[in-house]
C-alpha positions as CSV (number, residue, x, y, z in Angstrom):
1,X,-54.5,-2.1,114.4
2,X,-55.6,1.4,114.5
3,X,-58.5,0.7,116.9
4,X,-55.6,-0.8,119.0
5,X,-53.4,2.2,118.5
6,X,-56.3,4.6,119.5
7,X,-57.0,2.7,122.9
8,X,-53.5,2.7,123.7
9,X,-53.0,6.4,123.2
10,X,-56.3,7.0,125.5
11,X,-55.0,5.1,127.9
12,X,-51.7,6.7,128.7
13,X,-53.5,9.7,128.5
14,X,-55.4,9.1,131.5
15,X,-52.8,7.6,132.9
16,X,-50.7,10.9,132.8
17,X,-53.6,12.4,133.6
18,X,-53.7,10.2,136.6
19,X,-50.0,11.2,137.7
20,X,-50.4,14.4,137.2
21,X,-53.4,14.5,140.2
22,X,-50.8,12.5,142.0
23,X,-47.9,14.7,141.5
24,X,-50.4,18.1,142.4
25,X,-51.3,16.4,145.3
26,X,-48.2,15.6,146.7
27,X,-47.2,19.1,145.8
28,X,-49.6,20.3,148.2
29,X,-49.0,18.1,151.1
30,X,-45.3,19.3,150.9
31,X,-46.2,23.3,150.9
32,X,-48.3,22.4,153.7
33,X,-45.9,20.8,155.8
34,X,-42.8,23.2,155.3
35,X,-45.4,26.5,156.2
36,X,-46.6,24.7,159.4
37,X,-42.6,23.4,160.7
38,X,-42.0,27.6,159.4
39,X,-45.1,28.4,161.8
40,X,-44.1,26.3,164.6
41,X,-40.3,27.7,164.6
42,X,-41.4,31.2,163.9
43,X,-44.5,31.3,165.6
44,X,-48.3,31.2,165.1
45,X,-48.8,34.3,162.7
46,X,-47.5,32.6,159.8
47,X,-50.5,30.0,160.2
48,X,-53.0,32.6,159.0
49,X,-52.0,32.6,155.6
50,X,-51.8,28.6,155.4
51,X,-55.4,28.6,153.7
52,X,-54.2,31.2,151.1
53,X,-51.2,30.1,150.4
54,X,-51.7,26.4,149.6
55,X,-54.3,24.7,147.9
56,X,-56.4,22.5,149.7
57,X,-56.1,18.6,149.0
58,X,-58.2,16.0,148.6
59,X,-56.7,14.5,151.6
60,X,-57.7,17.5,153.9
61,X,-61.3,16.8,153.1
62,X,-60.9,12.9,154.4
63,X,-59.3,14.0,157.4
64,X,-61.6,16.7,158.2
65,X,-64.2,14.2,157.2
66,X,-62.4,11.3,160.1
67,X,-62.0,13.9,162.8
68,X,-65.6,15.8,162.4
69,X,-66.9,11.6,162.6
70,X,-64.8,11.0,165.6
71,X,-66.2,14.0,167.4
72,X,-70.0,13.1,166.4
73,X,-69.5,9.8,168.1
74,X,-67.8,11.4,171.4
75,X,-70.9,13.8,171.1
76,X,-73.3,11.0,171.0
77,X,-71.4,9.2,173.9
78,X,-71.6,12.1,176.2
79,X,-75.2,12.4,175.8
80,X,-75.8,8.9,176.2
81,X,-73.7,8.3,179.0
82,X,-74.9,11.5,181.1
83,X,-78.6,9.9,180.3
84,X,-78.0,6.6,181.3
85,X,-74.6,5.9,182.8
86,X,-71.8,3.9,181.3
87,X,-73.5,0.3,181.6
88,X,-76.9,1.3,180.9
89,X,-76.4,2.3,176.8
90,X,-74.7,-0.1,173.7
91,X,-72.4,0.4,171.1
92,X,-75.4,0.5,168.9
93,X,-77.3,2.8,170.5
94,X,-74.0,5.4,170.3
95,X,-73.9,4.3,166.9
96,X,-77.4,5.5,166.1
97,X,-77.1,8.4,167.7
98,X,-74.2,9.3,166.0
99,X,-75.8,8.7,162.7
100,X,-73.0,5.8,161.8
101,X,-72.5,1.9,161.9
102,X,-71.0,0.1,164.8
103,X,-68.1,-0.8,162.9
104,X,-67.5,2.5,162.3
105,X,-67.7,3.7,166.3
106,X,-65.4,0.3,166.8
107,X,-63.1,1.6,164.1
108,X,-62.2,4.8,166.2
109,X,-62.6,3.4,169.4
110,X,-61.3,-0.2,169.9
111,X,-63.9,-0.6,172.8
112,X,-67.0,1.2,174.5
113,X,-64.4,1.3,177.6
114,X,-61.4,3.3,175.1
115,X,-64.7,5.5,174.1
116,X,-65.9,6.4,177.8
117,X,-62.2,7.2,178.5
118,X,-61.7,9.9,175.5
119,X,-65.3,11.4,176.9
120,X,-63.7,11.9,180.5
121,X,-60.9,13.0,178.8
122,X,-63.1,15.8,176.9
123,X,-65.0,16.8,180.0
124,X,-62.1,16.8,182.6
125,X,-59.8,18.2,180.3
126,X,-60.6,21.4,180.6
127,X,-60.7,21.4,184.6
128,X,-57.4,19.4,184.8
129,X,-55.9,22.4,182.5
130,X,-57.0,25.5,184.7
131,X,-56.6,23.5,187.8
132,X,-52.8,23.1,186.7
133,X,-52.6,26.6,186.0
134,X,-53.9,28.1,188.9
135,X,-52.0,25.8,191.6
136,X,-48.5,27.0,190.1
137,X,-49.5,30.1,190.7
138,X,-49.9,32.3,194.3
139,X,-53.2,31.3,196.2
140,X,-55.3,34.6,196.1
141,X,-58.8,35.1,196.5
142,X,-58.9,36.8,193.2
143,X,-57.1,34.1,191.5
144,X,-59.9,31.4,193.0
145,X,-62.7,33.9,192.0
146,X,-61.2,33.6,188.2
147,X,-60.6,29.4,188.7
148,X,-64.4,29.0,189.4
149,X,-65.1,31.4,186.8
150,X,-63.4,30.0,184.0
151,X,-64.8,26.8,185.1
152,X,-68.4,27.5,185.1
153,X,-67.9,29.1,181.9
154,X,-67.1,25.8,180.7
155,X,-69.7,23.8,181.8
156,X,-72.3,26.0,181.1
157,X,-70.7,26.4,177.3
158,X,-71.0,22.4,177.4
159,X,-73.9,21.3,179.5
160,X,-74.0,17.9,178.5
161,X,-70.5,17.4,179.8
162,X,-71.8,19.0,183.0
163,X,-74.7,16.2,183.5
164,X,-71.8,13.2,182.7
165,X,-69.6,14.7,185.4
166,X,-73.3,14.4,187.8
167,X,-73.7,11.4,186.3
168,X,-69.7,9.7,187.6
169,X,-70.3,11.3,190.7
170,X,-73.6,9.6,191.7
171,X,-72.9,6.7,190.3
172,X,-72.8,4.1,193.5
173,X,-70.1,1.5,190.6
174,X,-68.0,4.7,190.5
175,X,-66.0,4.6,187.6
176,X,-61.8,3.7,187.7
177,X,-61.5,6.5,184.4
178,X,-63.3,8.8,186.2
179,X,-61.3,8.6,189.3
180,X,-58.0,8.1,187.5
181,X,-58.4,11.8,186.1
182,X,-59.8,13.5,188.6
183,X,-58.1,12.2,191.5
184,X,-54.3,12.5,190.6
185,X,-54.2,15.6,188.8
186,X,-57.0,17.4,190.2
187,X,-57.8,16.2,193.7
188,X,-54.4,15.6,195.1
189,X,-53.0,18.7,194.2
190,X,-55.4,20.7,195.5
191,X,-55.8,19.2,198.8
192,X,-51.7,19.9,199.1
193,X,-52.3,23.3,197.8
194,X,-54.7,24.1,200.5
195,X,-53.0,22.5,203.2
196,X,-49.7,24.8,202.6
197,X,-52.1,27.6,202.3
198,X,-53.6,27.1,205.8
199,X,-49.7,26.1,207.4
200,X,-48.9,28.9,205.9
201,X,-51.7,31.0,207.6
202,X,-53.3,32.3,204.0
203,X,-56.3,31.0,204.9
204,X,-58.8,30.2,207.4
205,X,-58.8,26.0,208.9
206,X,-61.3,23.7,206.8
207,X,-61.5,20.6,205.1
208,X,-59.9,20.4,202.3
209,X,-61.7,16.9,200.8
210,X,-65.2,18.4,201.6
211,X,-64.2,21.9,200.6
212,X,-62.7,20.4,196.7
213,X,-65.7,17.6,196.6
214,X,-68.3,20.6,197.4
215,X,-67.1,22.5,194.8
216,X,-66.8,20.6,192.2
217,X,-70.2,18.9,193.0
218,X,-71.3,22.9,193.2
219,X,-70.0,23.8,189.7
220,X,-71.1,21.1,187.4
């Protein structure tokens, strides 16, 4: 009986033990969500004390953990399919690369087609942001100076999504994902933005499709 007794008593112990971690835990997770709604209303300063102000929990670590994965595999992608070209490298061989299992790639990324897309998405991004930016704006020859500059920036800060982009563009398939983010928010827009420019007698007559496809071609 008192063998009994003793096991019992052991065994709540870890099991308010057990709650405890639990209750700590969730503790955190709450702290952590009211400072970042606070930050969001009140703006961005109040962010710099988040990792002071709240201890970190366990379930930071296996997010961090998910999203650093995630990016590995995007990393191996972009490599892979600048090398190669979409058709010309496996699931595997991203797999390998990105020093995980296939299942793993397949667990973030239904398909090779839903991983091609969030690389496009990584290395047109960027463009589709400053290109946005600078067409809202007044069409100035120091303003296109600081487009181009802020582009090569870019590409030279991330040569491998440089070599994809040369990659798309010479490949004689072409790609529908490509094409879907380039041409509507990047292409379009700029050919109307340059065609008001030269109604408008801002600048001097030229092509806008050759002038947007040289450039481009010119910067990555």
């Amino acid at each position: 009986a008192g063998t009994r007794h003793r096991q019992g008593h052991g065994q709540r112990t870890a099991l308010a033990r057990h709650c405890e971690h639990i209750r700590n835990a969730e503790t955190c997770l709450c702290r952590a969500i009211c400072i970042l709604t606070v930050a969001r209303l009140t703006g961005s300063a109040a962010l710099a004390d988040t990792n002071q102000m709240v201890a970190i929990s366990p379930l930071d670590g296996q997010i961090r953990k998910r999203v650093d994965r995630r990016q590995a595999i995007v990393d191996a992608a972009t490599e892979l399919f600048a090398e190669r070209g979409f058709s010309g490298v496996s699931v595997q061989e991203i797999a390998d690369a990105a020093g995980t299992h296939k299942t793993t790639v397949l667990y973030h990324f239904a398909t090779k087609d839903a991983l091609h897309e969030a690389v496009l998405d990584e290395a047109l991004g960027r463009v589709v942001e400053v290109t946005r930016e600078f067409l809202a704006g007044e069409l100035k020859r120091e303003r296109v100076a600081f487009l181009l500059d802020q582009m090569h920036a870019f590409y030279a800060e991330h040569p491998a999504l440089a070599r994809l982009l040369q990659r798309e563009l010479m490949d004689p398939d072409g790609s529908d994902a490509y094409f879907a983010r380039f041409v509507e928010p990047i292409y379009l827009p700029a050919v109307a933005s340059l065609e008001a420019a030269m109604a408008a007698g801002l600048i001097r007559p030229i092509d806008p499709a050759f002038f947007i496809h040289d450039t481009h071609m010119t910067l990555v």
